[in-house]
C-alpha positions as a Markdown table, in Angstrom:
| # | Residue | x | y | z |
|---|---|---|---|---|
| 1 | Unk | 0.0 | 0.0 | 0.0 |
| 2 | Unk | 1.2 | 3.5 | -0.3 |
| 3 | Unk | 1.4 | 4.0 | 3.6 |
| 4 | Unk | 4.0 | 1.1 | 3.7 |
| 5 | Unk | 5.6 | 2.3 | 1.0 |
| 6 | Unk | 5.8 | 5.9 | 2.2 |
| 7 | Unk | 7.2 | 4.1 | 5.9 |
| 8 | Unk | 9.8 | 2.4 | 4.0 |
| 9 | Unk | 10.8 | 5.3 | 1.8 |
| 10 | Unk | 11.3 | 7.2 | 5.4 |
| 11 | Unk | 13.1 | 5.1 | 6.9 |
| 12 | Unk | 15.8 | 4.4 | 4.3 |
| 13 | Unk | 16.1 | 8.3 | 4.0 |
| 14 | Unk | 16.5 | 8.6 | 8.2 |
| 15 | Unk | 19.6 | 6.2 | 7.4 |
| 16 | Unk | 20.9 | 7.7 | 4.7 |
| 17 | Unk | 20.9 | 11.2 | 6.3 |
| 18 | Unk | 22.6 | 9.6 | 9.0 |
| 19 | Unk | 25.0 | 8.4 | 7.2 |
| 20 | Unk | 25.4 | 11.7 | 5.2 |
| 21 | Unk | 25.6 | 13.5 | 8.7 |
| 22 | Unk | 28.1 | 11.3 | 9.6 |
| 23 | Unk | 30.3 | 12.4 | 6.3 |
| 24 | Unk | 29.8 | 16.0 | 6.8 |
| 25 | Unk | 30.4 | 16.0 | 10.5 |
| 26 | Unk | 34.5 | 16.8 | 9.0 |
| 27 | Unk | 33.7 | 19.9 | 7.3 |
| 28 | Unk | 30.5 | 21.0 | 9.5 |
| 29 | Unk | 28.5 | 20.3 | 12.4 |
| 30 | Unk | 25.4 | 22.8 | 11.6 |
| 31 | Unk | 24.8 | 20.2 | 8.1 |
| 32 | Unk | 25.8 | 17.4 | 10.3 |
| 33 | Unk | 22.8 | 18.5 | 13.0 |
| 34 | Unk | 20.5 | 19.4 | 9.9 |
| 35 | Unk | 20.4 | 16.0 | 8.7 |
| 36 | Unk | 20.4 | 14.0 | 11.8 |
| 37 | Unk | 17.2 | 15.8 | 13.0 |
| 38 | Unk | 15.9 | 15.3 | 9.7 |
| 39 | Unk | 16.2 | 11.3 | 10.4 |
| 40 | Unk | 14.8 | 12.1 | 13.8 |
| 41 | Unk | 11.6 | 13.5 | 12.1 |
| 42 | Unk | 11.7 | 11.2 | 9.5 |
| 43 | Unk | 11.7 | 7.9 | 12.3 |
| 44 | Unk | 9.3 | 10.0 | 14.6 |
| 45 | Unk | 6.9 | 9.7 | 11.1 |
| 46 | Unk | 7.2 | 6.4 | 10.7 |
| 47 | Unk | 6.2 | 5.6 | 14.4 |
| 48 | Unk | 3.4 | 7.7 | 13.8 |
| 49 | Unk | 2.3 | 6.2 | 11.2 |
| 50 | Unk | 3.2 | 2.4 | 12.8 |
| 51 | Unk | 0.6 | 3.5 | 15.6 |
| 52 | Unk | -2.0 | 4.5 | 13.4 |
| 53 | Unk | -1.8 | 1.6 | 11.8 |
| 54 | Unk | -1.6 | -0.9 | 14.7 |
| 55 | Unk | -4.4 | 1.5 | 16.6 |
| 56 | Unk | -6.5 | 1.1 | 13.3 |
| 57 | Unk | -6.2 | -2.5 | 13.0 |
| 58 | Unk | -7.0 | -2.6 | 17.2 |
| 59 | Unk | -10.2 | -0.7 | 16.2 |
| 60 | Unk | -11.5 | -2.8 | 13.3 |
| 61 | Unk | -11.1 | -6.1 | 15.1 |
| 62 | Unk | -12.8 | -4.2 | 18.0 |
| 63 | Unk | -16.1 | -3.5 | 16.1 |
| 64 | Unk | -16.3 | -6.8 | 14.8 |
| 65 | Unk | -15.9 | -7.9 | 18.4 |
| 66 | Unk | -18.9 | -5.7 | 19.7 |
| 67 | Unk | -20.9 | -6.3 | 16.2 |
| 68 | Unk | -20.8 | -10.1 | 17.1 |
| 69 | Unk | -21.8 | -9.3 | 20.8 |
| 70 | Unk | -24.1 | -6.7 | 20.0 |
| 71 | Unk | -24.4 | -3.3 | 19.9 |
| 72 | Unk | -24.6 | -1.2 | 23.3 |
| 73 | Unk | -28.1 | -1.0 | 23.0 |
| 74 | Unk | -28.9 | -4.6 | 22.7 |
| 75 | Unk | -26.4 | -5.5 | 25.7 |
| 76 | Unk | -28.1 | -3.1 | 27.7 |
| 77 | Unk | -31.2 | -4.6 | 27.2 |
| 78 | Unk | -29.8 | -8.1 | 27.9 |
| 79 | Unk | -28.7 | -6.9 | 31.5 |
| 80 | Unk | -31.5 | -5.2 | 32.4 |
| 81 | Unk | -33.6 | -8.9 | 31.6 |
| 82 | Unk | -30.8 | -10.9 | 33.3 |
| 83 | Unk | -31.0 | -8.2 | 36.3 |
| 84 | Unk | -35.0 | -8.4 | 36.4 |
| 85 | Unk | -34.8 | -12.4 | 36.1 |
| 86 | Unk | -32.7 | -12.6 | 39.1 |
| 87 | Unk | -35.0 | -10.6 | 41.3 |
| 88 | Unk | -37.9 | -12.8 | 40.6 |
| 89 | Unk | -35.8 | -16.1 | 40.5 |
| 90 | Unk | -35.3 | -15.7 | 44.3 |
| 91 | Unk | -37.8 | -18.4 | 45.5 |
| 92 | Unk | -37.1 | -17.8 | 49.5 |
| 93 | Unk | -40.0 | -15.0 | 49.5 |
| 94 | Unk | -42.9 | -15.8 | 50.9 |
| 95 | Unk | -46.8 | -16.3 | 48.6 |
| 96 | Unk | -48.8 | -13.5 | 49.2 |
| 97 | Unk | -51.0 | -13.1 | 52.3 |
| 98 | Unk | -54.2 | -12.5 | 50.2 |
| 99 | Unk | -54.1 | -14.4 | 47.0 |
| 100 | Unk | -51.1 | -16.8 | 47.8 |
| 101 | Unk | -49.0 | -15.8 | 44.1 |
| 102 | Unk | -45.4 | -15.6 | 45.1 |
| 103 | Unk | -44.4 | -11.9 | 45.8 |
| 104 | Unk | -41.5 | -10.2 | 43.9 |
| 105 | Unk | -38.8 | -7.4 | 45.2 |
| 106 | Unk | -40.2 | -4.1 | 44.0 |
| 107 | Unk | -39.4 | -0.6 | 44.9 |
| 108 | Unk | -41.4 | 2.3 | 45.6 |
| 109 | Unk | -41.4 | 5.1 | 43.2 |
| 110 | Unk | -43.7 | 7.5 | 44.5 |
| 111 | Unk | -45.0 | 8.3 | 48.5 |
| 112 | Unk | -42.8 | 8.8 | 51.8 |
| 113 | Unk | -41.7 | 5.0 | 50.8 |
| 114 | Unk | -40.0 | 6.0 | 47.5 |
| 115 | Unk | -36.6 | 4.6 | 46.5 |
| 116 | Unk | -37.3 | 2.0 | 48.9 |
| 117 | Unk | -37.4 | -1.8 | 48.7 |
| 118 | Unk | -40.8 | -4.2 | 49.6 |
| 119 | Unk | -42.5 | -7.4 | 48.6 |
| 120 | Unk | -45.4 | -7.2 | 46.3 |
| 121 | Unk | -48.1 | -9.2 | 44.6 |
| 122 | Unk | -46.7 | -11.3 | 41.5 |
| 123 | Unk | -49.9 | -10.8 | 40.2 |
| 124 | Unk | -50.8 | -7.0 | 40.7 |
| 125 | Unk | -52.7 | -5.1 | 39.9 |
| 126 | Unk | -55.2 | -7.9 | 40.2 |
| 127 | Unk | -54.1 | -8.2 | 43.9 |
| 128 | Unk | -52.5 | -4.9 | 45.8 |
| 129 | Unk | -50.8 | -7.4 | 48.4 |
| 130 | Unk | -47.0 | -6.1 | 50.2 |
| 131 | Unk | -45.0 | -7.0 | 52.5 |
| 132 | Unk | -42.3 | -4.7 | 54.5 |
| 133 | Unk | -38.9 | -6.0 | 54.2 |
């Protein structure tokens, strides 16, 4: 591709200014500096360009990994079901007092109760029974 090509072209040039600096470091050290930091640029390029790449490749096989799994949306509705099955898969609460359905954890939304955890009626709003926990 013509980024690999480009990263190869770069780095051959940092060595050959190198080399070139080395030469010229007899008659002056201002064109021997000059072409050293020019390979120091031309290196810092390529490892730019190297972590693009590797960061882009990281990326792509990361969005296939969520694709497969899902999308944020669709895990998010996959823990709030596994979060709602396990409050009703607890099997130690008692039936209700007045129709004898088991009860389910539910918390209060509304009243001097809200936020605030109880037992009620598996089968409200047929049947209005709670119990405190």
């Amino acid at each position: 591709s013509r980024m690999i090509d480009q990263m190869v072209q770069a780095a051959r040039s940092g060595r050959q200014n190198i080399a070139e600096g080395s030469r010229a470091a007899a008659t002056s050290s201002q064109t021997e500096l000059r072409l050293v930091n020019v390979a120091r640029a031309n290196a810092l390029i390529c490892l730019i360009h190297q972590t693009n790449y590797l960061l882009d490749q990281q990326i792509a096989a990361l969005e296939k990994q969520f694709v497969e799994e899902g999308g944020y949306s669709e895990q998010l509705a996959a823990k709030l079901l596994q979060h709602r099955s396990d409050q009703t898969d607890q099997t130690d609460f008692p039936p209700c007092p007045q129709c004898g359905k088991p009860m389910v954890l539910r918390t209060a939304k509304t009243g001097q109760s809200a936020g605030k955890q109880f037992l009620g009626c598996s089968g409200y709003p047929d049947c209005k029974g709670v119990k405190d926990l």
